[in-house]
C-alpha positions as CSV (number, residue, x, y, z in Angstrom):
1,X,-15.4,16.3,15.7
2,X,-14.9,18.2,12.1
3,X,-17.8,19.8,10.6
4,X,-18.0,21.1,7.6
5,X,-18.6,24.2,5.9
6,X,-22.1,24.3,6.4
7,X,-22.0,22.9,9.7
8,X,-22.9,18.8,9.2
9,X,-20.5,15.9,9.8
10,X,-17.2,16.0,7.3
11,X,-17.4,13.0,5.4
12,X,-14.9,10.5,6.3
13,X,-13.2,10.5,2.4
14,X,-13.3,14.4,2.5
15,X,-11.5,15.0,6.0
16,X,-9.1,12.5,4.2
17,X,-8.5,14.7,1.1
18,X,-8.3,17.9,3.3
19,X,-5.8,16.8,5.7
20,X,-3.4,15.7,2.6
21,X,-3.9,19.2,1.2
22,X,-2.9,20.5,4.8
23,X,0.2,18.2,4.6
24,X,1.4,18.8,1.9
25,X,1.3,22.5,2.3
26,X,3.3,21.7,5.6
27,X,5.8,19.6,3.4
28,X,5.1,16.7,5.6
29,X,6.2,13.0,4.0
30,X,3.4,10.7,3.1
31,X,1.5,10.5,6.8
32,X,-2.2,9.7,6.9
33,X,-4.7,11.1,9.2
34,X,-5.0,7.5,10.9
35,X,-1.2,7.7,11.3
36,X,-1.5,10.4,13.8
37,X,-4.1,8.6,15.9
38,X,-1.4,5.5,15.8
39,X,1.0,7.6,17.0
40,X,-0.9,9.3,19.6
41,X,-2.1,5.9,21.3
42,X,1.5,4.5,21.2
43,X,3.1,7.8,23.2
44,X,0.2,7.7,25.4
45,X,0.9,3.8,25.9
46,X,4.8,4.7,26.1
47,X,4.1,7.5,28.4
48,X,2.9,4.6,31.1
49,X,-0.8,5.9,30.7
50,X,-3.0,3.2,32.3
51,X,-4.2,1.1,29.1
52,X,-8.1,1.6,29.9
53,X,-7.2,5.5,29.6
54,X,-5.7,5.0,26.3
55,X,-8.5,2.9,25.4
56,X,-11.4,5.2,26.4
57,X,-9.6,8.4,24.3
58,X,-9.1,5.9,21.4
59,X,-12.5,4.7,21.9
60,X,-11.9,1.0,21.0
61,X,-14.7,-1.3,22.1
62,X,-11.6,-3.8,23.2
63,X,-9.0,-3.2,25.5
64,X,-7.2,-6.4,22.9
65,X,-7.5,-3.7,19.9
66,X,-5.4,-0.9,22.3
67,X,-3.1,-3.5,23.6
68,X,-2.2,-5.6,20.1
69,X,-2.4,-3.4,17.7
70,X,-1.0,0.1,19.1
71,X,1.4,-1.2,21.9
72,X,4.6,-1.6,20.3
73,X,7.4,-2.7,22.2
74,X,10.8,-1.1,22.0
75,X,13.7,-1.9,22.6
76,X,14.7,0.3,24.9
77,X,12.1,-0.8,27.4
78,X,12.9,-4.3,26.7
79,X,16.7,-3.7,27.4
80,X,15.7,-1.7,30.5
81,X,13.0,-4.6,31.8
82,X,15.8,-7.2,31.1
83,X,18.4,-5.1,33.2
84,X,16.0,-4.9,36.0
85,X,16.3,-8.5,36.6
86,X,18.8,-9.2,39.0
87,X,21.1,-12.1,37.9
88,X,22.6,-14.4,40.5
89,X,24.5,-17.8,39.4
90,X,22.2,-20.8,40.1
């Protein structure tokens, strides 16, 4: 996906050094690259994009890995999935 200068694969450690040279320009607080790839797969997750979607952009060989690891539960959602139930006296 990155190449470098003379047109091979970036180096995993180099792409790393670049993109804190690009944050830090921005003034952006201490984010890694692998942050932003976090953060995509939790919007798209949030977003109700079907998990095997998520999964093939993410490209994890486990739908487990896209489902434990990146789907965070808020609590918004769990306030709104609790209201949904309707409450009746027993």
């Amino acid at each position: 996906m990155f190449a470098s200068t003379i047109g091979t694969p970036t180096e995993p450690r180099n792409l790393g050094r670049d993109f804190e040279k690009v944050r830090e320009l921005a003034g952006l607080p201490g984010v890694r690259l692998h942050d932003l790839r976090h953060t995509v797969v939790s919007l798209l997750l949030g977003l109700g994009t079907p998990p095997h979607v998520v999964q093939a952009i993410a490209r994890h060989a486990h739908i487990d890995v896209t489902m434990s690891i990146y789907a965070h539960t808020n609590l918004d959602a769990m306030r709104q999935a609790l209201d949904a139930i309707e409450w009746r006296e027993l």
